[in-house]
Every structure is written in structure tokens, then in C-alpha cells.
C-alpha positions in Angstrom: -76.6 -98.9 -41.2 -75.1 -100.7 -44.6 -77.5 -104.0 -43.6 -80.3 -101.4 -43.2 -79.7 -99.6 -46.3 -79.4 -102.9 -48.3 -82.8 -104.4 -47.0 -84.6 -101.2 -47.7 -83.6 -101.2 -50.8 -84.5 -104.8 -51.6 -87.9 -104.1 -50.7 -88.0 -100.9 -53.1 -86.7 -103.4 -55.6 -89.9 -105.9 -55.0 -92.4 -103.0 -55.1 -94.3 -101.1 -57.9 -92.5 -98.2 -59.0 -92.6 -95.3 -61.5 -92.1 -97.2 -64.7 -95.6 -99.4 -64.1 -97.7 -96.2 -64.0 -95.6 -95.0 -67.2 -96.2 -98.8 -69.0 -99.8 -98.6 -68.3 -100.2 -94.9 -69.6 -99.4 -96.1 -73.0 -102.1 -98.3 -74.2 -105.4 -97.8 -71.8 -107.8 -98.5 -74.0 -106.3 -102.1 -75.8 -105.2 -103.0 -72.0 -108.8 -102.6 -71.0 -109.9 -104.5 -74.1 -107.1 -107.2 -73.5 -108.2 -107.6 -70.4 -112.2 -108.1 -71.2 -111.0 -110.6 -73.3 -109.4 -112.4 -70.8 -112.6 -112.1 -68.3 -114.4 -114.5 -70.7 -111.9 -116.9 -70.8 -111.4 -116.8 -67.6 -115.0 -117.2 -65.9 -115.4 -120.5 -66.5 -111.9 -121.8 -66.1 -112.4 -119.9 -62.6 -115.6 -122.1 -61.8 -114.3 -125.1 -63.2 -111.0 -125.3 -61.8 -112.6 -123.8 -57.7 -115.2 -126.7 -58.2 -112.1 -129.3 -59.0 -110.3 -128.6 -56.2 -112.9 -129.3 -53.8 -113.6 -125.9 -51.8 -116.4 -124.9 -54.7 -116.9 -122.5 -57.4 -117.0 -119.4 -55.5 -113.6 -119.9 -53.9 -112.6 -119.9 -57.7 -113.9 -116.6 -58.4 -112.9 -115.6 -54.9 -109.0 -116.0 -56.2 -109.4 -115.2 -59.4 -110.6 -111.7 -58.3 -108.1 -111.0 -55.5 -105.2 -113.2 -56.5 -105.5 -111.8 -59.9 -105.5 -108.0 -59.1 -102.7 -107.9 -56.0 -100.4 -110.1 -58.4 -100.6 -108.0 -61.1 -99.9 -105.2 -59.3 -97.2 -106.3 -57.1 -95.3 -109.2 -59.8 -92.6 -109.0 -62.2 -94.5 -109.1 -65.3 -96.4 -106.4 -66.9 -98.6 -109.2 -68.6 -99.2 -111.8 -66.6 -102.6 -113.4 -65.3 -103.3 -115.2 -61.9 -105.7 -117.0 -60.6 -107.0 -121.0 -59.5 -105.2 -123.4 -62.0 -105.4 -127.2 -63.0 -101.7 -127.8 -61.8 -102.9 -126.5 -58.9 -106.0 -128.1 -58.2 -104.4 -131.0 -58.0 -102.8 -130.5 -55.2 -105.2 -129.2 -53.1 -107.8 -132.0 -53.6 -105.9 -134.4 -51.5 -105.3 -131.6 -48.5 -109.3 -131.0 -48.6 -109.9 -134.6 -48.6 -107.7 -135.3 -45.4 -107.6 -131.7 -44.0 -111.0 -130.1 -45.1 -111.2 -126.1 -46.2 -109.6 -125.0 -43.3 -106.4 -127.0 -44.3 -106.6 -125.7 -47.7 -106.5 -122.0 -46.8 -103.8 -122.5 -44.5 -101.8 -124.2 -46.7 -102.3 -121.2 -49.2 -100.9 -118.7 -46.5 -97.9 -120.9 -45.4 -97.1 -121.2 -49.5 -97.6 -117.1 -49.6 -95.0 -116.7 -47.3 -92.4 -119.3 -48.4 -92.7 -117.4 -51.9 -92.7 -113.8 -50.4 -89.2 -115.3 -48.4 -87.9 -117.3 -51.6 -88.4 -113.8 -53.5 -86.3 -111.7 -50.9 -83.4 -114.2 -50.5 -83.1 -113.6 -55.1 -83.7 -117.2 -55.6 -86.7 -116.6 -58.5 -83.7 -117.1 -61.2 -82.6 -120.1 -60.0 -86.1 -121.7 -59.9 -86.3 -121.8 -63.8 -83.1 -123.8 -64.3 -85.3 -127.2 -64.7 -85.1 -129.2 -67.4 -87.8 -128.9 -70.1 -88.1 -133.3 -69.9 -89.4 -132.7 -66.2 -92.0 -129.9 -67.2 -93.0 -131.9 -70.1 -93.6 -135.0 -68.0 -95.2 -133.0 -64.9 -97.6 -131.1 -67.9 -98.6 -134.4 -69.5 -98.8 -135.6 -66.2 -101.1 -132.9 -65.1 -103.2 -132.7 -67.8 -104.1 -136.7 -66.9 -104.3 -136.4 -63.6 -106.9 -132.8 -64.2 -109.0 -135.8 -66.6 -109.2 -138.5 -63.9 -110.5 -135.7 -61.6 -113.4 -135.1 -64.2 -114.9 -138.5 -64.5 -116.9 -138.9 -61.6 -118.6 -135.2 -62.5 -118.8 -136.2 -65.9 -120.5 -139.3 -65.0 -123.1 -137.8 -62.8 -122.0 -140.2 -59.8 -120.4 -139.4 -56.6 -116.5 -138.8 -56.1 -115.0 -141.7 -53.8 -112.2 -140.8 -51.2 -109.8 -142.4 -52.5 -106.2 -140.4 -52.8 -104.8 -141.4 -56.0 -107.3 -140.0 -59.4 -106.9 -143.1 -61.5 -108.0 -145.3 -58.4 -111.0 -142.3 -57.5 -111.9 -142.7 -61.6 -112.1 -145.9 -61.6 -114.9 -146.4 -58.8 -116.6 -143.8 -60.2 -116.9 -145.6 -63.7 -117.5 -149.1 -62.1 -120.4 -147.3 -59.9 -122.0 -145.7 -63.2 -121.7 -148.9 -65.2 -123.7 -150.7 -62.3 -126.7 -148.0 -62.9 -125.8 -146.1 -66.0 -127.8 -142.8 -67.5 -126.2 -140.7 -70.2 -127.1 -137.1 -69.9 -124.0 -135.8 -67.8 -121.4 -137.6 -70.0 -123.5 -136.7 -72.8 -123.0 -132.9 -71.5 -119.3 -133.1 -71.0 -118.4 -134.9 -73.6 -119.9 -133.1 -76.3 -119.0 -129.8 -74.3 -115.2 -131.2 -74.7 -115.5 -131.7 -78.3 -117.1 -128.8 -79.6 -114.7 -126.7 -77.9 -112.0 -128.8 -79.2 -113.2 -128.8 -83.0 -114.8 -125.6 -82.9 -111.6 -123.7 -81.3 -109.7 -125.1 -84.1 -112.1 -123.9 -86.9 -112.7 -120.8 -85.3 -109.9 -120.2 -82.6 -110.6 -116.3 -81.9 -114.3 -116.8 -80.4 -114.2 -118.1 -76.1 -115.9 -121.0 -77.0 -115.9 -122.3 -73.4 -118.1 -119.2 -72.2 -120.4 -120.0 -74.7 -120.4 -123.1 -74.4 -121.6 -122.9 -70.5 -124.1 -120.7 -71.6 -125.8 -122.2 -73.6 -126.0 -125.3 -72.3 -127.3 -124.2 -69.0 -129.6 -122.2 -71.2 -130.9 -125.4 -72.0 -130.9 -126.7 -68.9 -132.9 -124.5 -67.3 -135.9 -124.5 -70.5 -135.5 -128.2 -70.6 -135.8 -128.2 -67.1 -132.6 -131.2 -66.9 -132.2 -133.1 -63.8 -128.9 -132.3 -63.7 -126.6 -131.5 -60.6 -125.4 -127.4 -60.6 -123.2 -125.4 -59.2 -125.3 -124.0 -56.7 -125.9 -120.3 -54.7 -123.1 -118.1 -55.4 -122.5 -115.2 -52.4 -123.6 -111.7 -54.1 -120.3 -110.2 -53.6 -116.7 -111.0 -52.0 -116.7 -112.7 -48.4 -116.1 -110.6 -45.5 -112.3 -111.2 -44.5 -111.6 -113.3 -41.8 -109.5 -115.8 -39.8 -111.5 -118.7 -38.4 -109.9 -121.1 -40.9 -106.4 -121.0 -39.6 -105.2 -124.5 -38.0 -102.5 -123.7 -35.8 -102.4 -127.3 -34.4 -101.7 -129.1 -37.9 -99.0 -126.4 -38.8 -96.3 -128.8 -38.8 -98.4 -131.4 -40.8 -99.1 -129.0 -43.4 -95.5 -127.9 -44.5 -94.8 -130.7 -46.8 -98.3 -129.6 -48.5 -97.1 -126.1 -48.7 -93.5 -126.4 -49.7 -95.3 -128.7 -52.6 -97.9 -125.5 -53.0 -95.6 -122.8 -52.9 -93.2 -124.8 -55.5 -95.9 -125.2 -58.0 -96.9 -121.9 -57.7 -93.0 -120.5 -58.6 -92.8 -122.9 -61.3 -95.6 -122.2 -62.8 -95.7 -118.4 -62.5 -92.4 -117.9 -63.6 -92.6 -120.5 -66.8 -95.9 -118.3 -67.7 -93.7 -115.1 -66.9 -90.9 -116.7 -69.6 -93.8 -117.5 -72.3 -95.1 -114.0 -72.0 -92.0 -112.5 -72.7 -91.4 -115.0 -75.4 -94.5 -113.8 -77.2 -93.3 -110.0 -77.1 -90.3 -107.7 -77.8 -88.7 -105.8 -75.0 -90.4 -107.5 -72.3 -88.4 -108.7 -69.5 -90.1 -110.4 -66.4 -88.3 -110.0 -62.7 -88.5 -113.3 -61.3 -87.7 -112.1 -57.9 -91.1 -109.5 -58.0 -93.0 -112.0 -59.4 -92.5 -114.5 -56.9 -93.1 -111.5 -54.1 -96.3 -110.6 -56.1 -97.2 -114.4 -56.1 -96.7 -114.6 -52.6 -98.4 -111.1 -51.5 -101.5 -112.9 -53.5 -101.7 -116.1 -51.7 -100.9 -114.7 -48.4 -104.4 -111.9 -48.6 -106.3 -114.7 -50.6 -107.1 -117.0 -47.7 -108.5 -114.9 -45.8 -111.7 -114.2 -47.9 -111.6 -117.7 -48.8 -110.0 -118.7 -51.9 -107.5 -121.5 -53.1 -104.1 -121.0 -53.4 -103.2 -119.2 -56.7 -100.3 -119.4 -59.3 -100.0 -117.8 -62.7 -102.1 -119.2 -65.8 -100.4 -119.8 -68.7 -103.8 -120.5 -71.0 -104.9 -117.0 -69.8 -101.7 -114.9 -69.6 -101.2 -116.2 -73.3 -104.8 -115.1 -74.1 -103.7 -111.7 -72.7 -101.0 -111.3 -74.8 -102.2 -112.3 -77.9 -105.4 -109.8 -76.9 -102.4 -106.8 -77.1 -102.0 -106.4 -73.7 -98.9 -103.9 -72.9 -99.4 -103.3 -69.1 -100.7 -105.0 -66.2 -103.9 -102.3 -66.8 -105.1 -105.8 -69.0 -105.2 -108.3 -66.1 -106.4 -105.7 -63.1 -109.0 -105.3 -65.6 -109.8 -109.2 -65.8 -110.2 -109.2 -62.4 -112.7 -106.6 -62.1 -114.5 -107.9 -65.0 -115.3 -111.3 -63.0 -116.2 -108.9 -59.8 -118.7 -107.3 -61.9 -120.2 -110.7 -62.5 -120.1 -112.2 -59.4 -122.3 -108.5 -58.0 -124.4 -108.5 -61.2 -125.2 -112.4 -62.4 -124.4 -114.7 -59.1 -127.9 -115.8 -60.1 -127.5 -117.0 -63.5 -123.7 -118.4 -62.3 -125.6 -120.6 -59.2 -127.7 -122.3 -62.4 -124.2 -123.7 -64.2 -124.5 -127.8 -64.7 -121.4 -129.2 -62.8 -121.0 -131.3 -66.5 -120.4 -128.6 -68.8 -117.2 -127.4 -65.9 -116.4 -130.9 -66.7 -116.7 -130.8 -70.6 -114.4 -127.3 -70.2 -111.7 -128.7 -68.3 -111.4 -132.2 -70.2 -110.7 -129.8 -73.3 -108.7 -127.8 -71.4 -106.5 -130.7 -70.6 -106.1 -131.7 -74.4 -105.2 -128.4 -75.0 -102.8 -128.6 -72.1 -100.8 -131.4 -74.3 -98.2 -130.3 -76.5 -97.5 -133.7 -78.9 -95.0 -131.9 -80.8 -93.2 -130.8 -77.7 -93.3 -134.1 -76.0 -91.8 -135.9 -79.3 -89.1 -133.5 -79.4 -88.0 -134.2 -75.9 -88.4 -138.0 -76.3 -86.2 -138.3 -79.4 -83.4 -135.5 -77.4 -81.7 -138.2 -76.3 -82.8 -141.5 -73.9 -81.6 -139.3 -70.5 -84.1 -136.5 -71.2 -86.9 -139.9 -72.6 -86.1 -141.3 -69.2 -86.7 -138.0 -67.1 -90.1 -137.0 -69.6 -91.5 -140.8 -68.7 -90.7 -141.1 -65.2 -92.1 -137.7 -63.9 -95.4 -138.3 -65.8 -95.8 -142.0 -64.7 -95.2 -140.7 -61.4 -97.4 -137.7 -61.7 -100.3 -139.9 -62.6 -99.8 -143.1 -60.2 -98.3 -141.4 -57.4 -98.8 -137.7 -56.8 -97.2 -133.9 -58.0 -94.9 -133.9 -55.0 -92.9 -137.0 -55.4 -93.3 -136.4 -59.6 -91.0 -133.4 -58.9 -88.7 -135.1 -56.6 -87.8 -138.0 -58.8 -88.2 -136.0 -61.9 -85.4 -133.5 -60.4 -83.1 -136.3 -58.9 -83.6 -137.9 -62.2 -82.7 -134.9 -64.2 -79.4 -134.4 -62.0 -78.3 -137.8 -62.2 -79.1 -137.6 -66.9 -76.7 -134.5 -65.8 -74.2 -135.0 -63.8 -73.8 -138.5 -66.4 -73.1 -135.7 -69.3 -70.6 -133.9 -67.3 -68.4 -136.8 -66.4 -68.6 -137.4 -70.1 -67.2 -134.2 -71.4 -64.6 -134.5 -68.1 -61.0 -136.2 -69.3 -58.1 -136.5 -67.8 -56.1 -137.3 -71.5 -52.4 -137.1 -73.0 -52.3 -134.1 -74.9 -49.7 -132.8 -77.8 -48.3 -129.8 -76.4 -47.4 -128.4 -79.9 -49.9 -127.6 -82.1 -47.9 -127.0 -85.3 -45.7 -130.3 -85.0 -47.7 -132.1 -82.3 -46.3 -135.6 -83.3 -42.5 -134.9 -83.4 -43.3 -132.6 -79.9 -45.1 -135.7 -78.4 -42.4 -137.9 -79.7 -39.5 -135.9 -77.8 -41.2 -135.8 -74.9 -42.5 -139.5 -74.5 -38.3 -140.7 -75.2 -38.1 -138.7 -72.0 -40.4 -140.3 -70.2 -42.9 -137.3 -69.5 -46.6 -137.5 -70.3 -48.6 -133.9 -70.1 -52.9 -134.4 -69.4 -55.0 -131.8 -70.2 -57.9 -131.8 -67.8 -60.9 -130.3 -69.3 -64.8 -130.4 -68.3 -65.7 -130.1 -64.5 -63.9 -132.6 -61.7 -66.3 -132.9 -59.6 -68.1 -135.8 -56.9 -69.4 -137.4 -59.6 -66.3 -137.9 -62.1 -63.6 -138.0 -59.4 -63.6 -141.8 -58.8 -63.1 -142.6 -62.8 -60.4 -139.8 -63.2 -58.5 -141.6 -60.3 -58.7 -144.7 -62.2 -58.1 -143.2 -65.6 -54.6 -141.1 -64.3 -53.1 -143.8 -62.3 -52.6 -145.7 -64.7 -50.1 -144.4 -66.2 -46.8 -146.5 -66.8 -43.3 -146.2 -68.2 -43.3 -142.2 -67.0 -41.0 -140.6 -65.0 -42.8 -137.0 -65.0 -46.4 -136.4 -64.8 -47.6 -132.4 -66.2 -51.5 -131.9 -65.0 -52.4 -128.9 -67.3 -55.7 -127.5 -65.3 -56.0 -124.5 -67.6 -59.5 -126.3 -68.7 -60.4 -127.2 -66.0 -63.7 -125.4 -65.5 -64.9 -126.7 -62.4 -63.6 -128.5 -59.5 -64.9 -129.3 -55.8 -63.5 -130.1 -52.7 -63.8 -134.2 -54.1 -61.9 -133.4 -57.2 -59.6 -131.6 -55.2 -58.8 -134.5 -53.3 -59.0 -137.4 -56.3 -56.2 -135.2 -58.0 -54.3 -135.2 -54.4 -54.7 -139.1 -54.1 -53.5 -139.5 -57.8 -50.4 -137.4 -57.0 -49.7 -139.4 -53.6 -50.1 -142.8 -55.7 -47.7 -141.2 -58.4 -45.7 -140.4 -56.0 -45.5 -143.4 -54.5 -44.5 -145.2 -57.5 -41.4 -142.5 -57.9 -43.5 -139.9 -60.6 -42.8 -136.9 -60.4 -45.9 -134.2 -60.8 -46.0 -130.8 -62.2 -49.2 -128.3 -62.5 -49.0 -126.4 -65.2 -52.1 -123.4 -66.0 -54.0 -123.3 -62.8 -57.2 -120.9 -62.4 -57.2 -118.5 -59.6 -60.4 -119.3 -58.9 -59.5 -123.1 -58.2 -56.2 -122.7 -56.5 -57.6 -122.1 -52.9 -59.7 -125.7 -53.2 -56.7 -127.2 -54.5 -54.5 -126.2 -51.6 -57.1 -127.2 -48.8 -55.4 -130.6 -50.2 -52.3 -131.4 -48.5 -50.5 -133.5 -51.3 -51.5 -130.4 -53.6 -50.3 -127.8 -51.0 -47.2 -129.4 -51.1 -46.5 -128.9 -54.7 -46.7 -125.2 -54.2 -44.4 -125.6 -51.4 -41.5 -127.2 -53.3 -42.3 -124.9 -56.6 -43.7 -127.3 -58.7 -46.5 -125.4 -59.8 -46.0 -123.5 -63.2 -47.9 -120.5 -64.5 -47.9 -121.6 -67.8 -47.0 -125.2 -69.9 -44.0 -124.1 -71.3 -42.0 -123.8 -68.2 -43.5 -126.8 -66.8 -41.9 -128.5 -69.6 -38.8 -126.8 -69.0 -38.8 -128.1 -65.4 -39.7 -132.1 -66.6 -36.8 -131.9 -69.0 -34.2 -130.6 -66.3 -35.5 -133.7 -63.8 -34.6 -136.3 -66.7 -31.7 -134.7 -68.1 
């Protein structure tokens, strides 16, 4: 009855309760306002980024529209934004390309509900503990990678198959240069720039929505031979399951482990920039991963991409005066309206100008000053920044994040074993000298342990203690000692065999509760509490070392 009682309410705790309806009483109409702002942003970052990832523009609008409202109902943050994302996209183009739409879908269902069981086993808070070097490097990274994607489109010649982007890029500009024309890069180019100067110059107008329509204003009255997005259904598919492959399950869980991590990352870094823009907000990482999951779980089955979070358009939404998730429902109601209303005039969109929006996108994507400040941190955090984006960019996302994160625990684990020593330490602080004095005619040397004795400092603090010469007592003080594991446990229990062995006596002097059951699953430790030569306190440690010289 307990178990049952504590699993009902963790699924009250993931759902939407009292306090959203009460949050999105207070401000209706600048919600509803926020959230038309966001709308504009968002249409053509919708179409740009479903086109990118190879399942087209509809399946972009498709998410942004579902994906959008079910995660801002059912997620942790009463301001964020979902839908189809550049981070994203680039993971998906190399599952269409080997496993068509079908593979993409199911991939997005298998990531919905990894992230709906991450959410319920209370793991969201542990998913933002990485290091800001790796997200720089994976950003930078992205924001190249989104680029390379664009180049074919921008050049008005067709994408090659080819896995990695720069190698795909490259064909793409060596088959242009063999016949080149200049109206597509003339259209994305000059779509990126504008943007780019204009949004500086003026940066409260959505230059990108204008920018798309009035090019393919032009289009059309200049009548442009120019490739387009194409017939847009007039409304939302019909649900439906004929995409799932059950036979390529297995093959697809490294996809959707890779899927489902983006998407947590990225939801719940947005989540942590929204509530760094505001006062009083507070995201629930564990809901917002549920309400991610929920999202991409539904969205598949009416045919759109995987979805995570937008940072771009959640800090749009913020910025707008958005105060519940009123803002993004509306966003996503907004873009329904369109898709019913101007499918039409959507269809008619030059594939370039999606280009120009998402080359800009990725400048904009770049923070310089961020990157610098992470570079000159310190060469661990240079080395972590520069290895996940070369990865990023050469490789692919999934292997960035492992070597990025193996990377980042070894810069770690270095700066632990660091601040770890195993030292001779004055025992009295008013007249340390004269104390040390006394004690060193006697032949007893106290160490203060300090830092964390773990697997990766162990081997060093073997060395560092047995060497110790001309001593007849040994005092470990372990009162900071702040972390040790079964490893530690056992380097301290081969220095006290080797002491030992050479006739040293050993005392412990200050040890934790919390770290006396690990240091008694050591026999040579054990012992020591077995023949009382473990003291609650230095002092009468001290007492004991003088008695055995005396």
C-alpha cells in the first residue's frame, strides 16, 4: 500500500495542478500577446528547421503545433517553448538518410518514453550538472554543423548522401562550381545578412518572418525559377501508426538514447535561461522532462520530428512578458491558424530564404564572449570546449557528447586529486612550531587528509604516505576528509599494512560517520577499531602516540 501511495503521488507531482490555472489567471491578455509574438518567430524557424531535418516543412509545423501545446501544458516551466530545433535536426538527418521517415518517427517515440522514464526515476536534476566547456563546444559545434547542412540549399544543387555535413558541403560546392548560377546563394545570403545587420539595428521587429515574405513576394511577381517548399496539407494529419518499425527497434536505440539526451539537455538548459531572465521563477526538471517526453511520444503519430525545447523562442517569450504557459499554448495555436488559413501562401516559400534564416540563426547561435571566457578558464575546460566541437563537426552529436563528458570527468577528477593531500599538519594553532617540534623528537608525525580519496587519487596518496621515515607513530586525522570510496578505503588499508610492516604504529583520529562503514569493509582498518586505536578527536590520539613512545 506505501509503494502504491508513493507512485500515485509521483505521478500527481508530474501533472498540472491548481497553481498553473492560478499562474495563467494573472496576466491573459500580455500571455496572449507574448505568445503572438512568439508565433512569428517561430513560423519560419518551424519550416526551416522541418525542411533541415529531411522529413519536410510540414512535419515542422506538425511539431511545433502539437509538441508545443502538450509540453507546455504538461512541463515544468511556466515559460518555456517547444518545438523542431537545429540541435535537433542534426540528428535526425542521418536516421532519415539510413532509416527514412519511418525511422525518424520511431525514433521520436522511443526518445518520448526514455524521457517520460528518466522524469519518473527524478534524474532531471542531475542532467544539468555538465560542464558549461562541453555545451559551449556542442553549441559552436552545432551552429557549424546547422551551416554545412545549409549549403547545398543555399547553392540550389542537390544534397549528396554522404553522413558527415562538411563531407555532404563540400560535394555540394564542388558540383555548383562545375555549373554555377547565383540566384539561390544570392537569396540566402543576403536573407542571412539582413537579418543579421538589420536585427542588430532594429532588434524588436521578426525580421526572419519578414524577410520570407517578402522575398517569396518577389518570387512569385518575378516569377524566379527557384526550388519551394511545396503543398502544405490544409490542416493536421489524421493520427496514425503505419510508421512504426518494429523490426529495426534494436538498431534505433543508440539513435534514441542520443534523441532523448539532446532533447533533456536542451529543454532543461532553456528551462535554466528562462528562469534566469525572471524573478520567482523556478522550473521542475523532473515535469519538464515528463512534459518533454508526453510531447514526443503523441508527436509521431501525426507525423512530426522529435521535439525539444527552443531556447531562441522561449527567450523571445520571455522577453515578450510572458508569465504563464497561456504565452506558448497560444504560439502553438497561432501557427495552427496558419497552417488552416495560408497553407497556400506557405507551399510558395523559396527553400533559399529557410536557408538565409537558419545560416543567421546559426551566427546568432554563437556566443564569442562566452566561448572566450571558457577558453581562457583554464586549459582543462580549453581542452573540453575544443574537443567536443571538433568532434561535433567531423564526427557526429553522439560521440561529441561522449568524449566531451569523458573529457570533462577526467579535467575533473584531475582537480580533485589536486585539492586531495595526505600532508604533516601542526596540531596547534597558537604555537604550531614548538607543538610540531615536541612531537617530531618523539618520533610521531600527524597527516591531515583533506579533499576527496577516491579511485582516482588513491594510487598517489599511497606513494605520498609511505614514505614516511624516522617515525615511530603515524596519526591519520580524517576529519577532512570529505569523500572516500571503497578504493580509498583500501589505499589507506595498504598504507597502514606497509606501516605496519615497517614497525609504525597507526592511529585515526576525527573520523566521519558517514565514512566509517567504508572504512571498516577494510580489514587492516577494521582492525584498528578492534584494538582501540581509533580516536574521536586529535587530542586523545595524541595522548595515545605519546604513551607508545614514552
Amino acid at each position: 500500500m506505501i509503494a502504491q501511495a508513493g507512485f500515485g503521488h509521483r505521478i500527481r507531482s508530474l501533472l498540472p495542478d491548481r497553481q498553473d490555472l492560478i499562474d495563467a489567471r494573472r496576466s491573459p491578455g500580455t500571455d496572449l500577446l507574448a505568445g503572438a509574438t512568439v508565433a512569428v518567430v517561430a513560423l519560419p524557424l518551424a519550416l526551416a528547421f522541418g525542411v533541415a531535418s529531411g522529413v519536410g516543412a510540414a512535419a515542422g509545423m506538425t511539431t511545433a503545433i502539437i509538441a508545443g501545446i502538450i509540453a507546455a501544458v504538461f512541463g515544468g516551466s511556466n515559460l518555456q517553448v517547444t518545438g523542431p530545433t537545429g540541435a535537433m535536426t542534426v540528428v535526425l538527418l542521418p536516421i532519415v538518410h539510413q532509416h527514412g521517415v519511418g525511422g525518424v518517427l520511431t525514433v521520436g517515440l522511443m526518445a518520448g518514453v526514455m524521457l517520460t522514464v528518466v522524469a519518473f526515476a527524478r534524474v532531471g536534476r542531475y542532467v544539468q550538472m555538465l560542464p558549461a566547456s562541453l555545451l559551449e563546444g556542442f553549441t559552436a559545434g552545432i551552429a557549424v554543423v546547422i551551416a554545412l547542412q545549409q549549403v547545398p540549399t543555399a547553392l540550389g544543387v542537390p544534397a549528396g548522401q554522404h553522413e558527415q555535413v562538411w563531407a555532404a558541403a563540400g560535394e555540394a560546392l564542388l558540383r555548383w562550381a562545375a555549373e554555377p548560377h547565383w540566384l539561390e546563394p544570392l537569396v540566402a545570403l543576403g536573407t542571412a545578412a539582413v537579418i543579421l545587420i538589420a536585427g542588430r539595428l532594429r532588434p524588436g521587429l521578426p525580421w526572419p518572418l519578414l524577410l520570407v515574405a517578402v522575398v517569396t513576394a518577389l518570387a512569385w511577381w518575378l516569377a524566379l525559377p527557384t526550388a519551394r517548399i511545396g503543398e502544405l496539407p490544409t490542416g493536421l494529419p489524421a493520427p496514425n501508426h503505419d510508421f512504426l518499425q518494429w523490426d529495426a527497434v534494436a538498431g534505433l536505440i543508440p539513435s534514441a538514447l542520443a534523441v532523448a539526451a539532446l532533447g533533456a539537455l536542451e529543454s532543461l538548459l532553456s528551462a535554466s535561461v528562462a528562469d534566469g531572465m525572471t524573478v520567482g521563477e523556478q522550473h521542475d526538471p523532473d515535469r519538464e522532462l515528463f512534459g518533454q517526453g508526453l510531447a514526443n511520444i503523441v508527436v509521431p503519430f501525426f507525423g512530426g520530428v522529435p521535439a525539444t525545447a527552443a531556447i531562441a523562442r522561449t527567450a523571445v517569450n520571455v522577453r515578450s512578458g510572458a508569465r504563464s504557459r497561456t504565452s506558448a499554448v497560444t504560439h502553438s495555436l497561432i501557427l495552427l491558424g496558419v497552417v488552416l488559413v495560408a497553407g497556400s501562401v506557405v507551399a510558395a516559400i523559396p527553400l533559399a530564404v529557410l536557408a538565409g534564416v537558419l545560416l543567421a540563426t546559426c551566427v546568432n547561435m554563437v556566443s564569442l564572449g562566452s566561448i572566450r571566457s571558457v577558453v581562457r578558464a583554464t586549459r582543462g575546460d580549453a581542452l573540453v570546449f575544443f574537443a567536443t566541437f571538433a568532434t561535433t563537426v567531423i564526427v557526429d552529436v553522439i560521440t561529441a557528447v561522449i568524449v566531451g563528458f569523458a573529457l570533462a570527468s577526467l579535467v575533473t577528477l584531475k582537480a580533485v586529486s589536486d585539492a586531495t593531500q595526505a600532508k604533516p599538519e601542526p596540531l596547534d594553532p597558537a604555537d604550531h612550531s614548538e607543538a610540531e617540534r615536541d612531537l617530531l623528537r618523539q618520533a610521531i608525525v600527524p597527516y591531515r587528509l583533506e579533499g576527496a580519496l577516491f579511485f582516482g587519487v588513491a594510487q598517489r596518496f599511497l606513494i605520498d604516505l609511505t614514505e614516511v621515515s624516522e617515525v615511530r607513530v603515524v596519526i591519520l586525522r580524517m576529519g577532512h576528509l570529505s569523500t572516500v570510496d571503497a578504493t580509498g578505503a583500501q589505499a589507506i588499508g595498504t598504507a597502514v599494512r606497509q606501516l605496519h610492516d615497517r614497525d609504525i604504529v597507526v592511529l585515526l583520529s576525527a573520523v566521519r560517520p558517514e565514512h566509517e562503514q567504508v572504512l571498516r569493509s577494510v580489514d587492516e582498518l577494521d582492525a584498528l577499531w578492534a584494538d582501540g586505536e581509533v580516536f574521536a578527536t586529535t587530542p586523545e590520539a595524541i595522548t595515545r602516540a605519546k604513551a607508545l613512545v614514552a
